[in-house]
C-alpha positions, 0 to 999 in steps of 0.5 A, a space after each residue: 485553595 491547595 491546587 486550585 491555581 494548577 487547576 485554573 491554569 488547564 483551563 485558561 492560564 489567563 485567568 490562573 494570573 488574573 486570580 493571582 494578581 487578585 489574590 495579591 492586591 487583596 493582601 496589599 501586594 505581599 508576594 509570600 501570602 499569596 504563594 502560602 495561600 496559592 501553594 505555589 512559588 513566589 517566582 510564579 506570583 512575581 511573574 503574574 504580577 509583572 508579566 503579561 496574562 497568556 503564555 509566552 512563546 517557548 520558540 528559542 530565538 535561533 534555530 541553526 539546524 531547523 529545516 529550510 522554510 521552502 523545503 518544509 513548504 514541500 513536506 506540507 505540501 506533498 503531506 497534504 496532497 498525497 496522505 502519507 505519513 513520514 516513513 512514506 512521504 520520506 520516501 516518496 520525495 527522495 523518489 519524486 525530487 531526490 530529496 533525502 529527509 530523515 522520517 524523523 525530520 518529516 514526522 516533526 514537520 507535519 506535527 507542527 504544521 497539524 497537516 492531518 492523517 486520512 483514516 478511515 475507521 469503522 463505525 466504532 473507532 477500531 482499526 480492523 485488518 484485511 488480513 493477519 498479516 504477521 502469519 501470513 505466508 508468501 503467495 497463499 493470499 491474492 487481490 486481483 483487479 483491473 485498471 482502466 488506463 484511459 479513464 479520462 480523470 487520473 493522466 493528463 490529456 496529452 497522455 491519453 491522447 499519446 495512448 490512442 494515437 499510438 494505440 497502446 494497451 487500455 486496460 491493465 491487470 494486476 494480481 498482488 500477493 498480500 503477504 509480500 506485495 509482490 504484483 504479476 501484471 498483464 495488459 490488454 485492449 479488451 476488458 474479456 472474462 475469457 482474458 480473465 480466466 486466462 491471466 489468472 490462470 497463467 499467473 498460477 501456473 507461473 506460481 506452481 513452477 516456482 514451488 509455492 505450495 498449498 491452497 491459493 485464494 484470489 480475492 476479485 470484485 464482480 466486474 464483467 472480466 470476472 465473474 461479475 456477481 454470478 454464483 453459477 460463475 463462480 462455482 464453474 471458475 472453481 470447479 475449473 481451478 481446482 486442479 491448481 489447488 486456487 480458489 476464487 472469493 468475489 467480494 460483496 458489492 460495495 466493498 471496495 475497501 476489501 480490495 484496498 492493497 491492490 486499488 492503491 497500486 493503481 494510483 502509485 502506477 499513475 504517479 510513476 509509470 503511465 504520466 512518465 513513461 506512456 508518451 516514451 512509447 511509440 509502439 506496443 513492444 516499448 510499452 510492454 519493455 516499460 512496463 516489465 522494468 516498472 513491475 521489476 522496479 516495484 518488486 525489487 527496488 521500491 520499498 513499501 510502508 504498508 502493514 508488516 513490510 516495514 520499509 521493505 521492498 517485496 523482494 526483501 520481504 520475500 527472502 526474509 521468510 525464508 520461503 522454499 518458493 525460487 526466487 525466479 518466481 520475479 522473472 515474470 513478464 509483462 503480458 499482452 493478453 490479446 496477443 497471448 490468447 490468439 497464439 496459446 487459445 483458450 484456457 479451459 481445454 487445458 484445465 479439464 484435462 488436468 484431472 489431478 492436481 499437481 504438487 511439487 515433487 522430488 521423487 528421483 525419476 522426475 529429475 531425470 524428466 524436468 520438462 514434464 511434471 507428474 499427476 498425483 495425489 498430495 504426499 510424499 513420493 515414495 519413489 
């Protein structure tokens, strides 16, 4: 019987003991018999024979450093509400209630409360990546979309209703950059595809002012601001952004989870920009003054826990990388659209008589001209 009393007990150790206590009635009690014939200890027989079947509680009778019970009630809570892990949830209540919880405490909570993890897989179990995140650099990657601020299902109604009365912006634009988590956001009162080539080609231009290099590719859904499914959309859009060297990549419909990165940002907006700071907006220049410090607060000061940031926040990971991009680059305004439409007019004009494709240049003879940039072929200046 070598090893069968250790394989009883994975399945019940109930009945691991209840075949102890048989064993050792059928040799009238002798201890030592039946730990030779159970390969086991005599402390093991003497324990089944006097103790009770199941297992016992290893839980030490005074915990003095365990976690007070109503904070551990919120760590659950929030755990269960949101589905962060501890690195974020750590995070997110020391914003939320200026709590400070060691991830490590937060990790032990959730382990033994079982509060579990949403994933979500793909119909083989394995874990696929968007992007290769540890190579990418900064500002080459982007996801863009829109938000409807007045959908009637993420704010309270009081919040809505503050929005109409005081007729603030209803839509809001995002453009993140997927290596550094950087986002570029705009407002407006109309959902225009002339507005969405107008964002989207400032926020470039805003990009190769600040010397970001290279071919850029904006992943956008096929809603109406975009080029909502059209192929023939799609190739004018690239043939008119071919001069800022950017391509646009519509995704395939019903593939939401493409857009994964800049579709979470909506939420975190709703959570810690509009429910608190929309009804403090009484007219269109406070709301847009807001709106600049909560872009400056999520790419300067709020850190991110997604894949390969790390608990930093994108400023942090941006000078990490040791990127040649200026760092002025997170100067960038909020944008009301509408009224940046009306005083600057259309965009396309101004994309066709570009011609060239512009690249940052040291030749000696633009120093001496910076408010103009020069029309080239890529290369070194030979001047």
């Amino acid at each position: 019987m070598k090893g069968l009393y250790h394989e009883t007990r994975k399945l019940s150790p109930a009945a691991a003991r209840q075949l102890v206590r048989k064993i050792l009635e059928n040799n009238n009690g002798n201890v030592s018999k039946t730990a030779r014939i159970m390969n086991i200890a005599r402390e093991t027989v003497r324990r089944a024979r006097e103790g009770p079947l199941e297992d016992q509680s290893r839980r030490p009778h005074r915990s003095p450093r365990k976690i007070e019970t109503s904070l551990e009630d919120l760590i659950v809570r929030e755990g269960r509400r949101t589905g962060f892990r501890y690195k974020r949830l750590s995070s997110y209540l020391q914003m939320k209630y200026s709590l400070f919880l060691p991830p490590s405490t937060v990790k032990a909570v959730l382990k033994r409360n079982e509060v579990p993890r949403k994933k979500r897989r793909s119909s083989s179990g394995e874990v696929r990546h968007l992007y290769d995140y540890e190579h990418l650099a900064p500002f080459r990657e982007f996801q863009l979309d829109t938000k409807h601020i007045l959908d009637k299902r993420a704010l309270p109604l009081d919040v809505y209703e503050h929005i109409k009365r005081y007729r603030l912006p209803c839509f809001e634009w995002n453009m993140m950059d997927v290596c550094t988590r950087t986002r570029f956001t705009a407002y407006s009162y109309h959902l225009e595809c002339t507005l969405g080539l107008w964002f989207l080609t400032f926020v470039l231009l805003w990009l190769r002012a600040h010397n970001v290099r290279g071919d850029i590719r904006v992943r956008l859904d096929n809603g109406s601001e975009f080029c909502q499914g059209s192929k023939r959309k799609e190739r004018e859009w690239n043939e008119l952004l071919k001069p800022l060297a950017a391509t646009i990549c519509p995704i395939p419909p019903g593939a939401k989870h493409l857009q994964a990165l800049v579709e979470n940002s909506h939420r975190v907006d709703d959570e810690c920009f509009f429910i608190i700071h929309a009804e403090r907006s009484r007219n269109v220049l406070e709301f847009l003054e807001k709106a600049t410090r909560w872009q400056d607060t999520w790419n300067t000061a709020r850190a991110h826990f997604g894949i390969a940031m790390k608990g930093q926040t994108p400023y942090e990971k941006f000078k990490s990388m040791n990127s040649l991009v200026n760092h002025h680059i997170y100067q960038f305004p909020a944008l009301l659209l509408d009224y940046a439409f009306k005083k600057l007019g259309p965009v396309i004009p101004f994309l066709q008589a570009l011609g060239g494709r512009y690249v940052y240049d040291t030749c000696q003879l633009m120093r001496m001209f910076p408010g103009h940039a020069r029309r080239r072929r890529p290369g070194k200046c030979s001047g």
